[in-house]
C-alpha positions as CSV (number, residue, x, y, z in Angstrom):
1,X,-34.5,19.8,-7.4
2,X,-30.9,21.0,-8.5
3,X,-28.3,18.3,-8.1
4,X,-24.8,19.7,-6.4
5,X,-21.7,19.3,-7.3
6,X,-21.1,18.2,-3.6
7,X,-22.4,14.6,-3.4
8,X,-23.3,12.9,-0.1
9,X,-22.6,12.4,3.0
10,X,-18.8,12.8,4.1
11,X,-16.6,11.0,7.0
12,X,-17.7,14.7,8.8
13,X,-21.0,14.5,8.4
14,X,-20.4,16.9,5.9
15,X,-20.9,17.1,2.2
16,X,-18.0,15.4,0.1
17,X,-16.3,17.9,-2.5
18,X,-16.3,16.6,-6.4
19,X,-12.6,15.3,-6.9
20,X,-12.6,18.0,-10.0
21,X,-13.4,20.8,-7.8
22,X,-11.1,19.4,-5.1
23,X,-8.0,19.8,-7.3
24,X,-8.9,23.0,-8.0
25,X,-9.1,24.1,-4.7
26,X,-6.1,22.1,-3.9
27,X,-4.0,23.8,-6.8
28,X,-5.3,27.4,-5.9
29,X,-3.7,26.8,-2.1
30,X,-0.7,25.6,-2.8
31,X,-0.4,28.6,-5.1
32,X,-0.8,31.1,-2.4
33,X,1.3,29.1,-0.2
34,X,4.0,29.0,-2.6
35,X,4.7,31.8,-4.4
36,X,4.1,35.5,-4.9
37,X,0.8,36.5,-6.7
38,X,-0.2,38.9,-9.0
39,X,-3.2,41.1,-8.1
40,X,-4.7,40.0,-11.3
41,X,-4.4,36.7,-10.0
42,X,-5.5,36.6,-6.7
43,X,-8.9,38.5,-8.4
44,X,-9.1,35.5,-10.5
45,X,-9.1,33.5,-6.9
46,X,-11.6,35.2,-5.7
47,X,-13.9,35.1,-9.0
48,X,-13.2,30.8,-8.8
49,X,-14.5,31.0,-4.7
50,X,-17.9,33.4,-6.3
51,X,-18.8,31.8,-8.9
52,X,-20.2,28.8,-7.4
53,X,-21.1,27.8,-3.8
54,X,-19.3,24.4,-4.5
55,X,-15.8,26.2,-4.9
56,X,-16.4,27.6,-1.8
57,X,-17.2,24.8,-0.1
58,X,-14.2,23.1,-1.3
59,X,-11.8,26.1,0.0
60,X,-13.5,25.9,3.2
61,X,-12.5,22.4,3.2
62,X,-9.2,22.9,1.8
63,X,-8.6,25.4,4.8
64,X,-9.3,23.5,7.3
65,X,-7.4,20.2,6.0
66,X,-4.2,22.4,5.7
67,X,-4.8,23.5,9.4
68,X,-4.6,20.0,10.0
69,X,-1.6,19.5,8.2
70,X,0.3,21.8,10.6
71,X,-0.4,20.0,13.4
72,X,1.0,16.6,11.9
73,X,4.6,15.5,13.0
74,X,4.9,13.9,9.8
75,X,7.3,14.6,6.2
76,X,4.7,14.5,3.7
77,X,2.9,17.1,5.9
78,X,5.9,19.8,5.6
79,X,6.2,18.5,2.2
80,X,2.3,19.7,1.3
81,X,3.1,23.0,3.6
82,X,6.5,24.6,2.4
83,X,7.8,21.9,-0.3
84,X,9.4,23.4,-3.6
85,X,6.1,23.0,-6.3
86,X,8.6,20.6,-8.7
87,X,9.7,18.3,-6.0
88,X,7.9,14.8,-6.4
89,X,6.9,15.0,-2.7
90,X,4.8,17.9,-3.1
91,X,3.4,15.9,-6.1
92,X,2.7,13.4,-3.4
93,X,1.4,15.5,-1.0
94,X,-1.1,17.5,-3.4
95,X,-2.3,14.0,-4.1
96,X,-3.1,13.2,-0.8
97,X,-4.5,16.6,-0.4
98,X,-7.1,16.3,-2.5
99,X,-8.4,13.0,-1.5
100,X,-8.7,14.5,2.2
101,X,-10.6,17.6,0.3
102,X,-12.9,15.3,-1.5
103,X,-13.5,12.9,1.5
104,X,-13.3,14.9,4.5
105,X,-10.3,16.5,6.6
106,X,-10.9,15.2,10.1
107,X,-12.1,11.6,9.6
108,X,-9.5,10.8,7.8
109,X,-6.6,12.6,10.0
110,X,-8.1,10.2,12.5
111,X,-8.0,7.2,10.7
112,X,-4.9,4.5,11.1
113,X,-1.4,6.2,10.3
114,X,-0.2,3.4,7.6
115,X,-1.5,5.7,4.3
116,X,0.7,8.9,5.6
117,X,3.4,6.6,6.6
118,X,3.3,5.0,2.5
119,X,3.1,8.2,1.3
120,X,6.5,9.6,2.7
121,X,8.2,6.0,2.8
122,X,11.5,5.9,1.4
123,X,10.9,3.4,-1.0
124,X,7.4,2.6,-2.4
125,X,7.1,-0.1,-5.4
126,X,3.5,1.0,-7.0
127,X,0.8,-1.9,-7.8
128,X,2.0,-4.4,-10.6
129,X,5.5,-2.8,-9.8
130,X,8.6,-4.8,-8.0
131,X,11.8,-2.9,-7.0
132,X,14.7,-4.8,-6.1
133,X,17.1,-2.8,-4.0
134,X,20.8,-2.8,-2.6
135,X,21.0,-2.1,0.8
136,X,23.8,-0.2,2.7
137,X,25.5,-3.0,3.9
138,X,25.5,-4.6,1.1
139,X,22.0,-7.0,1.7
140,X,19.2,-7.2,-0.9
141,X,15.7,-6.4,-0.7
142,X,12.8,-7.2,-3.8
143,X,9.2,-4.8,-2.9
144,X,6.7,-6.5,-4.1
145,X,3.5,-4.6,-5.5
146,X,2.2,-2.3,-3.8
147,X,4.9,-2.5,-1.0
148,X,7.0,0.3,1.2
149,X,9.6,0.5,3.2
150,X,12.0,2.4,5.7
151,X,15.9,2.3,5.8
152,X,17.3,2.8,9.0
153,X,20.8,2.1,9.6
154,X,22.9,3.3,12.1
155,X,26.1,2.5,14.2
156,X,24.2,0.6,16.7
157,X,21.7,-1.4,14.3
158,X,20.4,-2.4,10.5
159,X,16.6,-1.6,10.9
160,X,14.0,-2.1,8.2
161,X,10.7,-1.0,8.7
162,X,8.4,-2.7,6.2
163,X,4.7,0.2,6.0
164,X,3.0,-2.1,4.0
165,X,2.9,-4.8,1.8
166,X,5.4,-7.5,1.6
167,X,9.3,-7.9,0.8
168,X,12.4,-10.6,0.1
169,X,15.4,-10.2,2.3
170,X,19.2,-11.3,1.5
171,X,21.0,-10.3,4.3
172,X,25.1,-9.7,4.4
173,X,27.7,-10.1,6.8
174,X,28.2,-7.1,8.7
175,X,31.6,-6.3,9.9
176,X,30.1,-4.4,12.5
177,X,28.3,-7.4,14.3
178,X,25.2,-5.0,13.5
179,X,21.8,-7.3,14.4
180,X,19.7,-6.8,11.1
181,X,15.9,-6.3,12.0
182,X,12.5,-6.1,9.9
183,X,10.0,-3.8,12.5
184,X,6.4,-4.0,11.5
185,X,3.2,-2.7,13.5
186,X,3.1,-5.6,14.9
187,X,6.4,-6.7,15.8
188,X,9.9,-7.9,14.6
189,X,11.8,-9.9,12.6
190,X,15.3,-10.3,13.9
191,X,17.6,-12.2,10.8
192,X,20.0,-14.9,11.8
193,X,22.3,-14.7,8.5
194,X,19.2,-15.2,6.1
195,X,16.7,-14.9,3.2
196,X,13.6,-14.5,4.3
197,X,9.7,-12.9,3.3
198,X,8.0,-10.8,5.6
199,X,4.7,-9.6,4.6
200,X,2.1,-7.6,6.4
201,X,-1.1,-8.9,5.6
202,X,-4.4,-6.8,6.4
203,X,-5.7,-8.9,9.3
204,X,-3.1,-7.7,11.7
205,X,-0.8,-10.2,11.0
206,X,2.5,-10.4,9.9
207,X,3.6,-13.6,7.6
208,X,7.6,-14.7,7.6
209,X,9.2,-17.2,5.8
210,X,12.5,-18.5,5.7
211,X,14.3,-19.9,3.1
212,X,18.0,-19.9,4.4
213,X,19.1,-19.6,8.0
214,X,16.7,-18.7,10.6
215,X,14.6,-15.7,11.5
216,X,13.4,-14.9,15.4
217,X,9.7,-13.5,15.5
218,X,9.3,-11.1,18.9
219,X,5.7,-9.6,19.4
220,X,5.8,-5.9,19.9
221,X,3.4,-6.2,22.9
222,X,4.6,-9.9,24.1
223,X,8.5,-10.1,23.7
224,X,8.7,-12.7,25.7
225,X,6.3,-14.7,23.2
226,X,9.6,-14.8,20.8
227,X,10.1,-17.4,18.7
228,X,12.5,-19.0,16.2
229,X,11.7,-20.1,12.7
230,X,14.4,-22.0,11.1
231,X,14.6,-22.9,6.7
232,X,12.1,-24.5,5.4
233,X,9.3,-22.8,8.3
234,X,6.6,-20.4,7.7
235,X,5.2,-18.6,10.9
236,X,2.7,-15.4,11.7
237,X,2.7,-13.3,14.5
238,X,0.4,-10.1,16.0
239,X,0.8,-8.1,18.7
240,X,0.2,-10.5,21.3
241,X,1.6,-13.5,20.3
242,X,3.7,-16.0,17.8
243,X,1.7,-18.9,16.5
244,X,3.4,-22.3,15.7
245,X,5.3,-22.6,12.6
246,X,4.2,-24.6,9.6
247,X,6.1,-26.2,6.2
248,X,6.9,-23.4,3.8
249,X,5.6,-23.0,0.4
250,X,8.8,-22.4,-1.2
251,X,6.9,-21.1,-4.4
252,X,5.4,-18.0,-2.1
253,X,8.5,-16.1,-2.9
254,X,8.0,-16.5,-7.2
255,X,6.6,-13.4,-7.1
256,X,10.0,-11.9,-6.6
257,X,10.6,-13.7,-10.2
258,X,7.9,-12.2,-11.9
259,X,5.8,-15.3,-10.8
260,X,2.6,-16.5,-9.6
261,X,2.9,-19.9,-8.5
262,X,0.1,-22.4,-7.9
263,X,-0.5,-26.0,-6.7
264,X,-4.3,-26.6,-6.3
265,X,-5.1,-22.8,-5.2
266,X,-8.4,-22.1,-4.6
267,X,-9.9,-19.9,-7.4
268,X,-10.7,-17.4,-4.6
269,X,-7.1,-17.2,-3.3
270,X,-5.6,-17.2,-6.5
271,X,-7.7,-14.5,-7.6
272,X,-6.7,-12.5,-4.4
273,X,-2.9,-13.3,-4.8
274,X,-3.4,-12.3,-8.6
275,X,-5.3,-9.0,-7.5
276,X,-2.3,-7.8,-5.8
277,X,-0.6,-7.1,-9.0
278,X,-3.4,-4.8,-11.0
279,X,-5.0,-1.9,-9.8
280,X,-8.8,-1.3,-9.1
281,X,-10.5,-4.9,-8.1
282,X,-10.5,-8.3,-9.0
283,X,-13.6,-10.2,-7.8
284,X,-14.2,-14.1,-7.6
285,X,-18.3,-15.0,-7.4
286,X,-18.6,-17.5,-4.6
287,X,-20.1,-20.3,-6.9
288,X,-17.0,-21.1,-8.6
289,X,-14.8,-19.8,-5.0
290,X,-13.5,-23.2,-4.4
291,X,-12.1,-24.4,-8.3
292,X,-8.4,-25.4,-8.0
293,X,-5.7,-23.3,-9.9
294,X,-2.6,-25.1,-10.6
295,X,0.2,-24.0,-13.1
296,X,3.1,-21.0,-12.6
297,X,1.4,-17.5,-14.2
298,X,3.4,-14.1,-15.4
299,X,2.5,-11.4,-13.7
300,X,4.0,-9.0,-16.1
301,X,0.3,-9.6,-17.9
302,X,-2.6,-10.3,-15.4
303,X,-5.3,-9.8,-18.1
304,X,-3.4,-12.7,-19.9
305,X,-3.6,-14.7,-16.8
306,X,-7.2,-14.2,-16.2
307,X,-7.8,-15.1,-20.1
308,X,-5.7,-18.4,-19.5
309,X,-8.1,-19.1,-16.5
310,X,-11.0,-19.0,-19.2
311,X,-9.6,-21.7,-21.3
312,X,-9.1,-23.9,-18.1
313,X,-11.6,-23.6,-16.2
314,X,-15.4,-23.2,-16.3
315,X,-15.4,-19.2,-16.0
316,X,-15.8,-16.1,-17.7
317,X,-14.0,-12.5,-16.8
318,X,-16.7,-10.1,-16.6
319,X,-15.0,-6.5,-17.0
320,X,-16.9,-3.1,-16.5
321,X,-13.9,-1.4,-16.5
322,X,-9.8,-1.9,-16.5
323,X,-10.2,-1.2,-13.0
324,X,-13.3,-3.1,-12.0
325,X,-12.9,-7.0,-13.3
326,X,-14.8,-10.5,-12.0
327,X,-14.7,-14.2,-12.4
328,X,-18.3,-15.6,-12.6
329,X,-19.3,-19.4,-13.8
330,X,-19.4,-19.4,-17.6
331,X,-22.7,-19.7,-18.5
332,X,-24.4,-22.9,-19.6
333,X,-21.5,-24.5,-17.6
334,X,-22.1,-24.3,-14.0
């Protein structure tokens, strides 16, 4: 039996595409789309669709995605449809392109709309990145990794729409009496002449702290759930509803420092925290989950973090690749 280069079952039901032959598909598209071709070219299109079924799978694939595409209010679908080939959207947008090629068009059309939403945001700090930022009126905003976010201010109101990921707000006075607001999925945070942290965490749950003045947390589907945090509070809210505030760990805002702060972290949430500055995965094995981390970490290196975890605690960093990394119990130890 032959082995394909289409491999398994997709989102669809149907086949998924090689990611190789998915670029190619993807850059023969926007080729077409884009610009005038020669005849000799255009044969040499047609020879890539011929000369293997898997190249025309993937066209049939790339076809249908685009179709999609058109039918999707959204920037980075234009930008994929009639962007100029230099601009770093369309960089963006081929990107995403062939990931839908490669996992199948329709599933993931369907699927939550945070991923488009990252991918035309109009500021994005990559993984292991953090971006501070001047705002219009003056305030300050630090992305942390792997964060984005919207600017939207107008006459009426200061709006910043945090996509995903988590940010440190310095508001300024505005001589406009503008109220200064960070919308989420799940809700808002209205600033009361403040710094604050407002991170979207992935169990539908947005995290605020304060560390001057006082933030006001309104569920998107419950306003009248509203409530105040004042310095010094932490709180989360969801759709539905605010829960009770608790002390603030004034060290959860380091990271805007460079810094990962601990005072008797478990291994497990430290190695989670630590995770969301490095790309690929970072596993803990649940035999060593509940060891206590203490100490303040760079997270400029996080392979020279996890080698200081070595020399203080019974583990060992088991690597397979840069991008695929575990703690397990060093052995003879545990």
């Amino acid at each position: 039996m032959t082995t394909s280069p289409l491999c398994g079952d997709g989102p669809d039901g149907a086949d998924k595409v090689a990611p190789a032959i998915a670029r190619q598909a993807v850059r023969w598209w926007v080729a077409l789309r884009s610009s005038d071709l020669s005849t000799a070219q255009r044969t040499q299109w047609a020879q890539w669709r011929a000369a293997d079924p898997a190249h025309e799978a993937a066209w049939q694939r790339i076809e249908a995605v685009g179709g999609r595409l058109a039918e999707i209010p959204s920037p980075l679908a234009r930008a994929a449809l009639h962007a100029a080939p230099q601009s770093m959207r369309r960089r963006r947008a081929m990107q995403l392109l062939s990931v839908l090629v490669v996992g199948g068009g329709s599933a993931m059309l369907a699927r939550q709309t945070t991923p488009w939403r990252s991918f035309t945001a109009d500021h994005v700090a990559a993984v292991g990145e953090r971006i501070p930022l001047t705002l219009p009126d003056g305030g300050r905003v630090t992305l942390n990794s792997g964060s984005a976010i919207n600017l939207r201010f107008d006459a009426e109101r200061r709006v910043l729409q945090l996509v995903r990921g988590e940010i440190l707000v310095q508001t300024a006075p505005d001589t406009l009496h503008r109220p200064f607001l960070v919308e989420t999925e799940e809700g808002s945070a209205r600033a009361i002449g403040t710094r604050f942290t407002v991170r979207q965490r992935d169990d539908a749950q947005v995290e605020v702290g304060v560390l001057q003045g006082a933030v006001e947390l309104t569920p998107r589907d419950a306003p009248q759930q509203a409530r105040t945090l004042q310095a010094g509070e932490s709180g989360r809210f969801s759709r539905t509803q605010a829960m009770a505030p608790t002390a603030l760990d004034r060290d959860a805002s380091a990271w805007a420092d460079g810094m990962l702060v601990a005072s008797h972290m478990r291994l497990d949430d430290f190695l989670a925290e630590l995770g969301r500055h490095r790309p690929g995965r970072l596993g803990c094995d649940p035999a060593i989950a509940g060891l206590q981390v203490s100490g303040a970490y760079p997270l400029a290196d996080t392979d020279r973090v996890l080698a200081a975890l070595t020399s203080a605690l019974p583990v060992e960093v088991h690597t397979i690749t840069r991008y695929w990394v575990s703690v397990r119990p060093r052995r003879g130890r545990m």
